[in-house]
N, C-alpha and C positions, 0 to 999 in steps of 0.2 A: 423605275427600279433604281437603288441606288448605286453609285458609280463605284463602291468599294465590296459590293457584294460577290459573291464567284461569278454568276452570271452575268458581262458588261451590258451596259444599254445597248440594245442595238434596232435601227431604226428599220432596214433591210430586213431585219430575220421578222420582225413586227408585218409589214406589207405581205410578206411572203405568206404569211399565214392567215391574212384574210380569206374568206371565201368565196372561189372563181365565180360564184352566183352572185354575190351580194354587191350590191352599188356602194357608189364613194361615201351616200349619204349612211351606211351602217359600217364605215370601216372608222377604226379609231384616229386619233388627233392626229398622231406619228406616223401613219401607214399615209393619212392624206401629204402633211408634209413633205413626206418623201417620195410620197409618188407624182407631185408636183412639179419636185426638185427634179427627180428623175425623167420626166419629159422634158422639161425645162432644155435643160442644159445638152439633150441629146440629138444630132444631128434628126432633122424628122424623116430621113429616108434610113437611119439605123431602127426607126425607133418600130420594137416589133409589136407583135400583136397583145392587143389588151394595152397599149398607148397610144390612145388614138387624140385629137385633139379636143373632143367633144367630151370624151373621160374625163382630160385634165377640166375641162372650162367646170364638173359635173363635181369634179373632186372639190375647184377651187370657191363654188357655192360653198360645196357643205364645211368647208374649211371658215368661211366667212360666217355662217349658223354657228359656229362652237366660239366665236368673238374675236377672232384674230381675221382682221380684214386680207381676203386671199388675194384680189387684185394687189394687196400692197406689198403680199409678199412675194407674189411673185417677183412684180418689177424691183424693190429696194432687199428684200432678205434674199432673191436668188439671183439677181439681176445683176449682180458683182461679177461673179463667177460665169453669170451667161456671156457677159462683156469679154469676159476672158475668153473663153471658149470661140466665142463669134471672131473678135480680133483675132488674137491667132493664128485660127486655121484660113482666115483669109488674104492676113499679110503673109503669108509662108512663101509665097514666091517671091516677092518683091525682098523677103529677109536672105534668103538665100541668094539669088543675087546679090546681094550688099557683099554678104560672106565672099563670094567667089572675085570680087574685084578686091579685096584685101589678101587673099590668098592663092596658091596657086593649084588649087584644084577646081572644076570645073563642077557647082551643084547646080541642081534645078528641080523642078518642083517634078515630084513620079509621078510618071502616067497614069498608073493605076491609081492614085490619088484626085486625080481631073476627073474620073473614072467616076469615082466610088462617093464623092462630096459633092455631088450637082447639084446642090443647094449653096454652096459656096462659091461659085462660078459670077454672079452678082457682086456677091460682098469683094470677090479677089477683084473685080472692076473698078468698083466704089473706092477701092482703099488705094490701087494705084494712080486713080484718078486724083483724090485728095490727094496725098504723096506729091502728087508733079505740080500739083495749085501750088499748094504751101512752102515748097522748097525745092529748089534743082541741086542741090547740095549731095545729094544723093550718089556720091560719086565717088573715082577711087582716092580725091582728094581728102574726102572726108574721113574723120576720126572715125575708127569699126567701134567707138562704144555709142560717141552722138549718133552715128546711123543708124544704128541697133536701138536705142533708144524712138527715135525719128519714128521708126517703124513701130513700135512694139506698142512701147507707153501713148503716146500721144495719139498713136493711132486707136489704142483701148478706150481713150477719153471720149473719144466721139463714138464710140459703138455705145461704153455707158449711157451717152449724152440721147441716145436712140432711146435704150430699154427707159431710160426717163419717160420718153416723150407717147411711144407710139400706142398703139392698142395693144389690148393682152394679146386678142388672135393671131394680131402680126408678130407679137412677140411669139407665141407658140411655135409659130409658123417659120419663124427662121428668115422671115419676108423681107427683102432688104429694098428699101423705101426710095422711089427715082423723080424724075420732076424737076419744079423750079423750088418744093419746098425739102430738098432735102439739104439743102444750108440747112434751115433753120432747124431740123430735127438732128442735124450731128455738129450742132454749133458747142463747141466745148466751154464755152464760157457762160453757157445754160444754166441759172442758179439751180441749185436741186438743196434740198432739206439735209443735210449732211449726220444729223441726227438722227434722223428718223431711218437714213439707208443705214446705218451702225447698230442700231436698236433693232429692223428686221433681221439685218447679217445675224446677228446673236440669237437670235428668234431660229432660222434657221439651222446656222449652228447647233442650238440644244434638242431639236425637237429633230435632226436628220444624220449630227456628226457621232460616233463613237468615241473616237479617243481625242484628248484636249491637245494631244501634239498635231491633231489636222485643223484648231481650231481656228480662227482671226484674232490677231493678238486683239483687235480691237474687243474682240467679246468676251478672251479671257477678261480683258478690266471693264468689262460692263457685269458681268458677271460678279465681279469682286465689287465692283460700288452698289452692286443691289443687295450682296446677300450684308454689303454696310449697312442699306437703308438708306443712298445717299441718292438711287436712282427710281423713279416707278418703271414699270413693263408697259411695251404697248400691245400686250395682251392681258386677258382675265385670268386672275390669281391660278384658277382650276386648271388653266395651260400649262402654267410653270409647276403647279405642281405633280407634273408627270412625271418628272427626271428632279431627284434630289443628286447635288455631285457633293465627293468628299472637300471640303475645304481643305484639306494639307494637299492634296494631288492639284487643287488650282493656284493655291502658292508656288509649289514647287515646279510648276509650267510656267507661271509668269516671272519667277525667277531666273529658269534657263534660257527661257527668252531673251531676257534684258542680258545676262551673259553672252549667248552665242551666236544671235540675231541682230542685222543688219539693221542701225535706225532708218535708211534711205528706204522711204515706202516705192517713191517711184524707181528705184533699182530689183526690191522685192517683187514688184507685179510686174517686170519685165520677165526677172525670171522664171514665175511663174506661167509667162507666155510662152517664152523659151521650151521648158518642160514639155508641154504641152502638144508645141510643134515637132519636138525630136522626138516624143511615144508617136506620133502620127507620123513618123517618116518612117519610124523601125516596122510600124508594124505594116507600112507600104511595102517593105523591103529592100528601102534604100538606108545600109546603113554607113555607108560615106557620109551624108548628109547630117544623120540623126548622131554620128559622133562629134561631126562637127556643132553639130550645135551643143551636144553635151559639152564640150571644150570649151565654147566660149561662156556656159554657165560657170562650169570649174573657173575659169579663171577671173570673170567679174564676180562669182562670189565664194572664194574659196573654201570657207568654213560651213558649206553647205553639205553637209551629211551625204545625203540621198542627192545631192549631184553626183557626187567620187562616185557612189554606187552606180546609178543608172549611167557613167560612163565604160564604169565596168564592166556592166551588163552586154553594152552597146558591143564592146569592143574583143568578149571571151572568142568569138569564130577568127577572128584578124589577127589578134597581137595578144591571145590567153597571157602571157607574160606581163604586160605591162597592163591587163586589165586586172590578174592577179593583186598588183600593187594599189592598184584602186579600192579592191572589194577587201582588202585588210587595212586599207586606210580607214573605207568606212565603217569595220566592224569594229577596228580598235576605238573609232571617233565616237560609237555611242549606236551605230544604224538600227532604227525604228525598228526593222522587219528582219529581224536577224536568219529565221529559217531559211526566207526567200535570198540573204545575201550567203549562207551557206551554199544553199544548192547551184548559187554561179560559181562560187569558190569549190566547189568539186565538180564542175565543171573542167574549171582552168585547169586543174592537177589531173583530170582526165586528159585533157587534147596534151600536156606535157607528162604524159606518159608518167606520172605521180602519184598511183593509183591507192598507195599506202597511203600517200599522205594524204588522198579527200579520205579516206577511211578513217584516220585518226581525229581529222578537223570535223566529222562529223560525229562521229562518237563523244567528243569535248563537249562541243556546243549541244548535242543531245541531252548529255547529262544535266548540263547546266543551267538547263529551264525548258520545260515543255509545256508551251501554251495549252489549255485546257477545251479551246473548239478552234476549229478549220481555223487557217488559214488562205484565203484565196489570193492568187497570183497570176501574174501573168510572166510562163517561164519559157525559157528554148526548147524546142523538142525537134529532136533528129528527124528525117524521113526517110522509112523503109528503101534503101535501096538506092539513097541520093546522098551527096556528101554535102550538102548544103541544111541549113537549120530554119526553124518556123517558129513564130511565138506561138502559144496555145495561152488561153484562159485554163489552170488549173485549178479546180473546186478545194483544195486545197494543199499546199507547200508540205506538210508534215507528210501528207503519202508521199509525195512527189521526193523528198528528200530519201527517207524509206525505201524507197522503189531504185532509185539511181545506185542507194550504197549496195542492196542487195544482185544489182548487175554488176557493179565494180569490184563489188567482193567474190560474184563468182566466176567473175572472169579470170579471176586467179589462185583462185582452187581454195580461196581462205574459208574458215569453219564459222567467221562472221556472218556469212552471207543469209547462215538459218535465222538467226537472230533478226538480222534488218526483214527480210522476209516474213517475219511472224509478224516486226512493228507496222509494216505497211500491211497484212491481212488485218491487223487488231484495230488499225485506225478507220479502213475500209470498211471494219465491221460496223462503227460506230455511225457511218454516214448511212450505214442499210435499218439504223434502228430507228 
């Protein structure tokens, strides 16, 4: 479908509507794709029913029968992002620590997290083990960006240097590889095809991303030398021709790019780790940790949007005031996800007793664009009877924002309140059709 039509691509709503009878071999190109992706990259003890690993191996056949080689795509189109994912959450002790010997608060890695990630209990071994081979630097001598990097990037290169090497299953499996050959399977200086990981990355990108601001810059201009005719696909024409995108909306993405984007790749994939580790601390509920690491994203990369944001986020229960400053930093900067940074911005003017003014900032921003399907999020939600907050996965921001003004408005007797009340009935209607 094409990318300028009302309807956006969407790869998720695609999967969803396969049927719970039907095997991988009658679901279409984009449901395998992503439902690939989507084991892939998912811890295997989250991963619930109907993702099992015999699915994906079932999906990754019939993915390879339609011309696009699945074994490839796993390991180079998703195996970036698994690298991230695996690094990560398995350096996150050892990064924390780093943290706490340059500052003077005391983090460590949540219990509930040692808990909840037994599958990462290995990889956090492997990774402090390498760490202590390779360097004793590790210390409060050390520069907090060389450490942060130490940890983050170099250590991503050798999980890469893994999804390279290993088998698909073990790849599925999360299986973190021990012996006398595990030099050689996280040796970082492993040649790997460097074209061909770029040309899947884009491969996945088109057939699993939505929107071209989640995309890899590398596949916005893979994308632009093809539809030159300067590159061929390593898939069959009939692939790509599932998603046509507008040419003016991939200009004006790799423009912004080259404007407001950092050239340093290896500072980009750190913070991409970074990110990554601070959503798995918050939603531990350690959010000491998880602001601290929002901090040191703001500050190694400060023109980063959806940092300012997600420090805001971090920070509405602690310091609503100075998280306020953040979530209008990033709404005035341009932020992607505008409903979902409203509803923390009437958050803030809620805990600061502002109740008019999340009423006005949301009635603004209502007026002034309403996405036309769900928004999903992931927002605060109070708990009956406790003064403390919980993230929830919300099916979508536009209730959610609806829902908050209609409590705010009637807590104070305003004649708004019908109105927000009607927009959250009328949006709830639409998810019951």
């Amino acid at each position: 479908m094409d990318e300028h039509t009302a309807r956006p691509f969407d790869a998720a709503e695609a999967l969803i509507r396969e049927s719970a009878t039907s095997t991988p071999a009658e679901w279409s190109t984009v449901s395998l794709a992503k439902f690939i992706k989507d084991v892939a990259i998912t811890p295997p003890s989250e991963r619930g029913e109907g993702k099992s690993e015999a699915q994906a191996l079932a999906a990754i056949s019939a993915l390879t029968s339609r011309g696009l080689d699945g074994h490839a795509f796993v390991r180079y189109g998703v195996g970036s992002e698994l690298a991230n994912r695996i690094s990560a959450l398995s350096s996150l002790g050892p990064l924390l620590q780093h943290l706490s010997d340059h500052t003077s608060r005391e983090l460590g890695l949540p219990a509930e997290l040692k808990v909840e990630l037994t599958e990462i209990s290995d990889w956090s071994a492997l990774c402090e083990r390498m760490l202590g081979e390779e360097s004793s630097n590790l210390s409060t001598d050390s520069a907090l960006l060389e450490g942060i990097m130490k940890i983050t990037h170099d250590w991503r290169r050798r999980v890469q240097s893994w999804v390279f090497s290993a088998s698909i299953t073990d790849i599925l499996a999360w299986e973190c590889s021990a012996g006398t050959e595990v030099g050689d399977l996280f040796e970082i200086n492993k040649k790997s095809d460097t074209d061909l990981t770029e040309s899947l990355a884009w491969i996945s990108d088109r057939l699993t991303v939505t929107y071209l601001s989640d995309w890899e810059l590398k596949s916005l201009h893979r994308e632009f030398r093809w539809l030159r005719g300067d590159i061929p696909t390593p898939c069959p024409e009939s692939v790509m021709a599932i998603r046509s995108l507008n040419p003016a909306d991939l200009h004006l993405e790799i423009a912004s790019r080259a404007v407001f984007e950092s050239e340093n790749e290896a500072l980009s994939g750190t913070v991409d780790q970074l990110r990554i580790q601070a959503v798995q601390t918050l939603k531990s509920g350690d959010r000491s940790s998880a602001i601290a690491l929002f901090r040191v994203i703001v500050r190694i990369a400060p023109s980063d949007v959806s940092a300012k944001n997600n420090l805001g986020f971090a920070l509405i229960q602690d310091s609503p005031r100075e998280a306020l400053r953040h979530l209008n930093g990033a709404a005035k900067a341009g932020c992607d996800q505008p409903l979902i940074n409203l509803h923390n911005r009437m958050l803030c003017h809620q805990l600061l007793g502002e109740n008019r003014q999340a009423l006005l900032v949301a009635e603004q921003t209502w007026l002034n664009g309403f996405p036309g399907k769900p928004v999903p999020a992931l927002l605060w939600a109070s708990v009956p009877g406790g003064d403390d907050w919980i993230l929830e996965d919300h099916r979508d921001a536009r209730e959610a924002v609806a829902q908050l003004a209609h409590t705010i408005a009637e807590s104070v007797g305003l004649e708004a309140s019908g109105t927000w009340r009607g927009r959250a009935s009328e949006i709830a209607g639409e998810a019951a059709l």
